[in-house]
C-alpha positions as protocol buffer text, in pm:
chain_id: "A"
residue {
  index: 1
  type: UNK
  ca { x: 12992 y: 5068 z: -1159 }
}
residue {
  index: 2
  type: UNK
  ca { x: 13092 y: 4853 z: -1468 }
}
residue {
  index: 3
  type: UNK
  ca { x: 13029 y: 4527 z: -1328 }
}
residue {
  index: 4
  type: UNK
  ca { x: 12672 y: 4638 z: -1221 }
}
residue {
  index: 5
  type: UNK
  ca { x: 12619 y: 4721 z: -1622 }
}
residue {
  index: 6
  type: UNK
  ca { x: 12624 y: 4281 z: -1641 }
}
residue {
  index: 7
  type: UNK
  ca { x: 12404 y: 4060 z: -1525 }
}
residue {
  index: 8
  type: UNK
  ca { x: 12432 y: 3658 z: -1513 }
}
residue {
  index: 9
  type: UNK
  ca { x: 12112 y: 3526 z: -1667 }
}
residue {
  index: 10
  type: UNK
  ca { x: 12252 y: 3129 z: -1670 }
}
residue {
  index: 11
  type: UNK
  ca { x: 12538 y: 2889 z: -1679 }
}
residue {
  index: 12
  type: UNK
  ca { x: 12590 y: 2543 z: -1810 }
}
residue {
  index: 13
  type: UNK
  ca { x: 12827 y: 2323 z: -1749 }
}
residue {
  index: 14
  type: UNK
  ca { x: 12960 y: 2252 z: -2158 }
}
residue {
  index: 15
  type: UNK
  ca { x: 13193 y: 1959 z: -2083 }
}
residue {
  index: 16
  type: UNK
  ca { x: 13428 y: 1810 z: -1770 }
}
residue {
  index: 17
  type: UNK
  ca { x: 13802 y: 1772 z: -1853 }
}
residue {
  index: 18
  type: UNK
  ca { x: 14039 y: 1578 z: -1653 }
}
residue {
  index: 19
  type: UNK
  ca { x: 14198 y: 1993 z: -1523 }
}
residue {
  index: 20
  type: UNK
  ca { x: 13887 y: 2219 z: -1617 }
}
residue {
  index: 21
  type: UNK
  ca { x: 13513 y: 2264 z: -1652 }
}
residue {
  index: 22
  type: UNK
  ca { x: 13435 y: 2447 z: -1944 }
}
residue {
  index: 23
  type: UNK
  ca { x: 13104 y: 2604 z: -1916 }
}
residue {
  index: 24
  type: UNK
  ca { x: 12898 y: 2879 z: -2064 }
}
residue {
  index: 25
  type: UNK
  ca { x: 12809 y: 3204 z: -1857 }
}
residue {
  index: 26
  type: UNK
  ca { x: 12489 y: 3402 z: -2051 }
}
residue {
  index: 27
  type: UNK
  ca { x: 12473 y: 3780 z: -1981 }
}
residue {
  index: 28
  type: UNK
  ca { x: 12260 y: 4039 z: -2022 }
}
residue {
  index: 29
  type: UNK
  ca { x: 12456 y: 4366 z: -2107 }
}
residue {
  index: 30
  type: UNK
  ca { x: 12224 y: 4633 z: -1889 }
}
residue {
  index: 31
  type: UNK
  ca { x: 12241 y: 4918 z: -2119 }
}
residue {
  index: 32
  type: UNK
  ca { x: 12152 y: 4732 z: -2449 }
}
residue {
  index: 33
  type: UNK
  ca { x: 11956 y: 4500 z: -2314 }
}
residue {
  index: 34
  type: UNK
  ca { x: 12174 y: 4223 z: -2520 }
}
residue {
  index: 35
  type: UNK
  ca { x: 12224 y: 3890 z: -2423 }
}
residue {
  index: 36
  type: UNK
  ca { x: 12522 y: 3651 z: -2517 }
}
residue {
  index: 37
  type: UNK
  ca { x: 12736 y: 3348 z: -2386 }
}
residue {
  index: 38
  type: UNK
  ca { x: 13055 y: 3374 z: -2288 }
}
residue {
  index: 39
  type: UNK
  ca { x: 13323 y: 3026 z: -2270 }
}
residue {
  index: 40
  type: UNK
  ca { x: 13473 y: 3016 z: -1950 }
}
residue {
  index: 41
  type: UNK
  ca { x: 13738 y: 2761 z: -1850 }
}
residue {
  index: 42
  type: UNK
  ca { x: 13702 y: 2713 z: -1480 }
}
residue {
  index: 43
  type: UNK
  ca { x: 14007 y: 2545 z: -1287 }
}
residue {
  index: 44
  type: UNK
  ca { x: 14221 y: 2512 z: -992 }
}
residue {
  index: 45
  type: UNK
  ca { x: 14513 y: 2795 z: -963 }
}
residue {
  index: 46
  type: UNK
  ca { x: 14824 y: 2666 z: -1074 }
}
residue {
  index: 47
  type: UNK
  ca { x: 15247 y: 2775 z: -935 }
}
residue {
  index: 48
  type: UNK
  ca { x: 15500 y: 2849 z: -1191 }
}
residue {
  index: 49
  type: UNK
  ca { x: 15829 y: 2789 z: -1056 }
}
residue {
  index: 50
  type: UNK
  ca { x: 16138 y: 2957 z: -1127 }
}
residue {
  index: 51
  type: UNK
  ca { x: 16397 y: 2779 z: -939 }
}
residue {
  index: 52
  type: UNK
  ca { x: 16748 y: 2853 z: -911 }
}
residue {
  index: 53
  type: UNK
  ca { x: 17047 y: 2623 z: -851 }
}
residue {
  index: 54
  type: UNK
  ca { x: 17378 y: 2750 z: -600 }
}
residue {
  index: 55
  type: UNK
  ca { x: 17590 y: 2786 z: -928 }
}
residue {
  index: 56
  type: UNK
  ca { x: 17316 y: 3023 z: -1052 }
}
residue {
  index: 57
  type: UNK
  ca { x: 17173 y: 2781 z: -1304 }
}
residue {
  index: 58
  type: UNK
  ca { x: 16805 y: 2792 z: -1384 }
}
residue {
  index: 59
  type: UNK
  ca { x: 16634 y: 2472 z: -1398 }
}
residue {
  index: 60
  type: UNK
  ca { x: 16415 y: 2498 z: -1660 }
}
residue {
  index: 61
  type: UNK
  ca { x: 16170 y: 2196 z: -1866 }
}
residue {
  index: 62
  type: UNK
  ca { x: 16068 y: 2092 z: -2205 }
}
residue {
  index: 63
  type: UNK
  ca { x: 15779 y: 1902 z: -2281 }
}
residue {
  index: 64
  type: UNK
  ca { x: 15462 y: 1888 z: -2525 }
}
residue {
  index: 65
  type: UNK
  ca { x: 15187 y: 2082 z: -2533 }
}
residue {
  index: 66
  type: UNK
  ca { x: 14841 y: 2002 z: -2675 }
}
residue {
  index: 67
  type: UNK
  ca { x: 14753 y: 2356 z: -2787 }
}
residue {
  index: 68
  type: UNK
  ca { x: 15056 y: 2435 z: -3067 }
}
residue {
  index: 69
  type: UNK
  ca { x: 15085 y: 2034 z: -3069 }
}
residue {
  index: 70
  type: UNK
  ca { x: 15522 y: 2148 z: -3051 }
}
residue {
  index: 71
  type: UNK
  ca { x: 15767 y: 2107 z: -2723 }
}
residue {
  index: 72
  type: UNK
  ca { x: 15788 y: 2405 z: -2507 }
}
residue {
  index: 73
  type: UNK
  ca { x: 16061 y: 2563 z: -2289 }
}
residue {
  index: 74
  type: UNK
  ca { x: 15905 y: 2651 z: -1979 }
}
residue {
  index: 75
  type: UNK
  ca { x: 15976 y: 2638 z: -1585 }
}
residue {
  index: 76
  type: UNK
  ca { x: 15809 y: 2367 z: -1408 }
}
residue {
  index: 77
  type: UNK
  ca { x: 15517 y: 2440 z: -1266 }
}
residue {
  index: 78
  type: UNK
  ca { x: 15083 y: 2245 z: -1230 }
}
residue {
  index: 79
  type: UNK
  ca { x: 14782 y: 2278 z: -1046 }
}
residue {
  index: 80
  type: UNK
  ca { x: 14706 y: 2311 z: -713 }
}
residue {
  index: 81
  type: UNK
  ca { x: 14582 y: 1997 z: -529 }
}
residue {
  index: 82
  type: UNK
  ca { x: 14286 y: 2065 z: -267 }
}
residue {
  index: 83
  type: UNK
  ca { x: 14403 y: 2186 z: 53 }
}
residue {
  index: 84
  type: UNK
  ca { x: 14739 y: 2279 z: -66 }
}
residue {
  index: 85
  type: UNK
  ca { x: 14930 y: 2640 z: -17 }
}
residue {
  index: 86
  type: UNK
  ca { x: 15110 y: 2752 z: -390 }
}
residue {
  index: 87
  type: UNK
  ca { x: 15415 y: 2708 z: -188 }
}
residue {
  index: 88
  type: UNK
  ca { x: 15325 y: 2348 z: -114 }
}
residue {
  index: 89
  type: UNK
  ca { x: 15240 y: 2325 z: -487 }
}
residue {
  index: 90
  type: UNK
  ca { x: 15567 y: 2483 z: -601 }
}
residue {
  index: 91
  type: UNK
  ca { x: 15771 y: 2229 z: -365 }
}
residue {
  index: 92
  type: UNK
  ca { x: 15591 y: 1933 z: -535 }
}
residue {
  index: 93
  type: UNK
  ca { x: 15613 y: 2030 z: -933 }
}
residue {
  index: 94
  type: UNK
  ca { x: 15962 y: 2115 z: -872 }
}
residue {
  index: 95
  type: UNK
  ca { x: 16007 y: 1772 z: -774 }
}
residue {
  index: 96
  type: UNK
  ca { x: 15751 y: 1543 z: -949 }
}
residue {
  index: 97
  type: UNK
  ca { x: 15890 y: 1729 z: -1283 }
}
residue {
  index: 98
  type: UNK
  ca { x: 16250 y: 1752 z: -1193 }
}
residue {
  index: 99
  type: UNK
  ca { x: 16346 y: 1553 z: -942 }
}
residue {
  index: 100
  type: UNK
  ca { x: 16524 y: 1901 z: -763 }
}
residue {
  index: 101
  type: UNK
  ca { x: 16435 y: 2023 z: -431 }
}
residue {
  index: 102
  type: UNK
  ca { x: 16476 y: 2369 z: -304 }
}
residue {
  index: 103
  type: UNK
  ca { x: 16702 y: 2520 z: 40 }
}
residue {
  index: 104
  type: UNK
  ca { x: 16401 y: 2815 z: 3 }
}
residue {
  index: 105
  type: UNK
  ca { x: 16126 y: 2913 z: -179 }
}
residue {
  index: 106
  type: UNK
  ca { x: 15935 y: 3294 z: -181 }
}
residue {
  index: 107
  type: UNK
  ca { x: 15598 y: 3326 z: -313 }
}
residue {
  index: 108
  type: UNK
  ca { x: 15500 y: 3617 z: -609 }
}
residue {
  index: 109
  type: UNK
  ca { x: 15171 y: 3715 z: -753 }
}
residue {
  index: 110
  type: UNK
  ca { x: 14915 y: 3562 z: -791 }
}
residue {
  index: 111
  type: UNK
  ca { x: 14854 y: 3691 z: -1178 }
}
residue {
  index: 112
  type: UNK
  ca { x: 14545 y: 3658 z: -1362 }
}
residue {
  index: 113
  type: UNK
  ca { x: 14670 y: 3452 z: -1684 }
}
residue {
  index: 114
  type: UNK
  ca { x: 14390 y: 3542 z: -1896 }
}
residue {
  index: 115
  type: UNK
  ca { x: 14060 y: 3699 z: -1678 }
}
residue {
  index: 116
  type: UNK
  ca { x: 13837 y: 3731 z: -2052 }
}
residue {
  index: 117
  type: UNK
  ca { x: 13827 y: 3311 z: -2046 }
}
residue {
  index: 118
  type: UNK
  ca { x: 13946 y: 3142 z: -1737 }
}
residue {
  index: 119
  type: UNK
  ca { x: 13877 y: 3192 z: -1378 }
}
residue {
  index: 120
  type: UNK
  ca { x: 14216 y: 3045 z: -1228 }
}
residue {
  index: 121
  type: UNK
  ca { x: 14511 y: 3278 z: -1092 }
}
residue {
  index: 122
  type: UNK
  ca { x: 14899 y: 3164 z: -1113 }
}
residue {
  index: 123
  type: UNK
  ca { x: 15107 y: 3164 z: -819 }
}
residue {
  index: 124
  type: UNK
  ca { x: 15502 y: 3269 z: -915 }
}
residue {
  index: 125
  type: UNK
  ca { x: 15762 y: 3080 z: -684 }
}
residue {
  index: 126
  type: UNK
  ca { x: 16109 y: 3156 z: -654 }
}
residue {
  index: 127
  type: UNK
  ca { x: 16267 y: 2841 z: -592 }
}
residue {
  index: 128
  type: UNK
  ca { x: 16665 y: 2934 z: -448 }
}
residue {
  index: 129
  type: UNK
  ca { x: 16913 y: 2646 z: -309 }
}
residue {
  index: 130
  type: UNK
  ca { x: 16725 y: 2406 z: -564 }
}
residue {
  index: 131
  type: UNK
  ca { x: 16968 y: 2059 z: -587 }
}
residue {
  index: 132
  type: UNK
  ca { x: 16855 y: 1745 z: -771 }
}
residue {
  index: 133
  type: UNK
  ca { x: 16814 y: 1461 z: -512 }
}
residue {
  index: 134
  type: UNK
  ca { x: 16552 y: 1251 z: -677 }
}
residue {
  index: 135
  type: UNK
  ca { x: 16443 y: 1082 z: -966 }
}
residue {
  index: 136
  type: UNK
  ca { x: 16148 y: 1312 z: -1162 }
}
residue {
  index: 137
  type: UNK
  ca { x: 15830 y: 1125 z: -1108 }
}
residue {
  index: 138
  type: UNK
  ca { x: 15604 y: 1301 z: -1366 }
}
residue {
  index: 139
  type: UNK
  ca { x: 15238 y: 1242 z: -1381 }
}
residue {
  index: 140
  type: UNK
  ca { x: 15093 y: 946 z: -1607 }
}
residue {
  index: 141
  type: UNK
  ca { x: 15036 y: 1225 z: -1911 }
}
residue {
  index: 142
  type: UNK
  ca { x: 15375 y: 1415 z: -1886 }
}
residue {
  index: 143
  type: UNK
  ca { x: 15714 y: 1319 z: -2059 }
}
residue {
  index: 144
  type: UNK
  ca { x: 15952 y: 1614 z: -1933 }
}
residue {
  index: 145
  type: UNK
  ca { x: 16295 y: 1641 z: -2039 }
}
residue {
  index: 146
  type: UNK
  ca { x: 16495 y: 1894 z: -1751 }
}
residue {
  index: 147
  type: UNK
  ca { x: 16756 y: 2156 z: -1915 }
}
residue {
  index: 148
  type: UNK
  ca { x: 17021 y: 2350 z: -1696 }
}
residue {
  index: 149
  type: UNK
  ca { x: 17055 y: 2725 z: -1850 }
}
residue {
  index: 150
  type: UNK
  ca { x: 17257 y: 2960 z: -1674 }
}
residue {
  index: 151
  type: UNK
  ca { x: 17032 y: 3282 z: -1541 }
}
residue {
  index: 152
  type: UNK
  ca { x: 17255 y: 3523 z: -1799 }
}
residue {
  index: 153
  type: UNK
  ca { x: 17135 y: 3316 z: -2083 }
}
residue {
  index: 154
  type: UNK
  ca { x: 16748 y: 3356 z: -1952 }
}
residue {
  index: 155
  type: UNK
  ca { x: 16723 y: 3793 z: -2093 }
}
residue {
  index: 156
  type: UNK
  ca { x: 16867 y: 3656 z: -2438 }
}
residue {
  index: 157
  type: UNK
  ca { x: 16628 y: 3339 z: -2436 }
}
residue {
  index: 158
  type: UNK
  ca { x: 16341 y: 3585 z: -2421 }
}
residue {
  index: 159
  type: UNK
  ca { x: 16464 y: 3851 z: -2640 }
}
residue {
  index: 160
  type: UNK
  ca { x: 16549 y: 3543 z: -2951 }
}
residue {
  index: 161
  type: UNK
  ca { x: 16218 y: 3346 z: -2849 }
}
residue {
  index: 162
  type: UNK
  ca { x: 16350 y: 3031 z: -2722 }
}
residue {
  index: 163
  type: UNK
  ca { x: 16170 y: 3097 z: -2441 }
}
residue {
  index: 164
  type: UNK
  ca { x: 15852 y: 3248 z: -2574 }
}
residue {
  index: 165
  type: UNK
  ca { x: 15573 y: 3116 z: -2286 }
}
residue {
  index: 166
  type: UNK
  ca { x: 15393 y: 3442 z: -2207 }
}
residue {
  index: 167
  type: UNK
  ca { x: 15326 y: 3301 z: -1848 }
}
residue {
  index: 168
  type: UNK
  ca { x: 15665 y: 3190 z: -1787 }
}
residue {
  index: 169
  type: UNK
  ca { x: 15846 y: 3559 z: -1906 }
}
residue {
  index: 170
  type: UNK
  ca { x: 15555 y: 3709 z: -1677 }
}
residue {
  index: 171
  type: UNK
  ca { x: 15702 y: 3475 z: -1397 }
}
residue {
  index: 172
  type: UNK
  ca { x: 16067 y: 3595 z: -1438 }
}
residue {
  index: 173
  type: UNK
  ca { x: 15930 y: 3999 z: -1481 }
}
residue {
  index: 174
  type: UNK
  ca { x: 15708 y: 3983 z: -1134 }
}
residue {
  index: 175
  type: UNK
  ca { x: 15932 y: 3815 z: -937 }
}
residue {
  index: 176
  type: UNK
  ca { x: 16230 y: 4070 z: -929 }
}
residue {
  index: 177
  type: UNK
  ca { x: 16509 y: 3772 z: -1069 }
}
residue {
  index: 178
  type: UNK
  ca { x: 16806 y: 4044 z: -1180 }
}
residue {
  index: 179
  type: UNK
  ca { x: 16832 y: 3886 z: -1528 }
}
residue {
  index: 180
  type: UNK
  ca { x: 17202 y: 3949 z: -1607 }
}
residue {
  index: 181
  type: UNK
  ca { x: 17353 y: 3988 z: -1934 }
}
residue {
  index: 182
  type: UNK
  ca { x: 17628 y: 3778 z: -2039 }
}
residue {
  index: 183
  type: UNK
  ca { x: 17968 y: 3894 z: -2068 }
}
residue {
  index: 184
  type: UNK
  ca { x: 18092 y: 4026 z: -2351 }
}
């Protein structure tokens, strides 16, 4: 078996961050005898939400992200607290980022976002019935505008890259949402 060919020879905790550990795993590759470290960013699973308003609006979210240091389009979505189910998770982003609460919610996945460097799975919700009846109440770090898009607009959003966040296409793919073309 392939995972039999690797064996875990140590692991050190590299630094703490305020949502991951990053830490380096050494192997020894069997076969070769070659040993290496590997990064790994260790972390709670996290719920990507896709939620969907009665007039078939998507509610999607902009905000700024540290990695490409721009503002992203994305679905709301975070990490799981301890003891919490995704769909407890998917309930609270939708809120704390938009201030919209779902009628129903169905749980997808969970994917593996990238399984070469982190250890964390995402949970896909499908948020339906979703109606704004409070204020957002983002976290200390977050400053989140909240964008209305009708679901036809959401195929040609992907296709021209205005929505370009690998994770959040994934979302839309494994969940089954019929994404409609507009009218002509």
């Amino acid at each position: 078996m392939i995972e039999e060919q690797w064996q875990c020879i140590g692991s050190q905790v590299l630094r703490e961050y305020r949502v991951l550990e990053l830490r380096e795993d050494t192997y020894r590759f069997r076969p070769s005898g070659a040993e290496s470290g590997f990064v790994v960013c260790d972390s709670e699973d996290w719920v990507l939400v896709i939620p969907i308003t009665p007039e078939g609006n998507v509610v999607f979210v902009r905000q700024f992200r540290h990695g490409l240091r721009q503002v992203v389009l994305e679905i709301p979505g975070g990490v799981m607290e301890s003891g919490e189910s995704p769909e407890q998770t998917a309930r609270r982003e939708l809120q704390e980022e938009t201030g919209f609460v779902p009628q129903d919610v169905q749980m997808f996945g969970p994917l593996m976002p990238n399984p070469a460097l982190h250890t964390a799975h995402c949970h896909i919700a499908v948020a339906t019935g979703c109606v704004r009846k409070h204020r957002p109440t983002p976290d200390p770090f977050e400053c989140i505008e909240t964008e209305l898009h009708p679901l036809t607009d959401v195929q040609q959003f992907i296709q021209t890259g205005k929505l370009s966040h690998a994770l959040c296409i994934a979302a839309f793919a494994v969940s089954g949402v019929h994404l409609p073309t507009p009218e002509a």
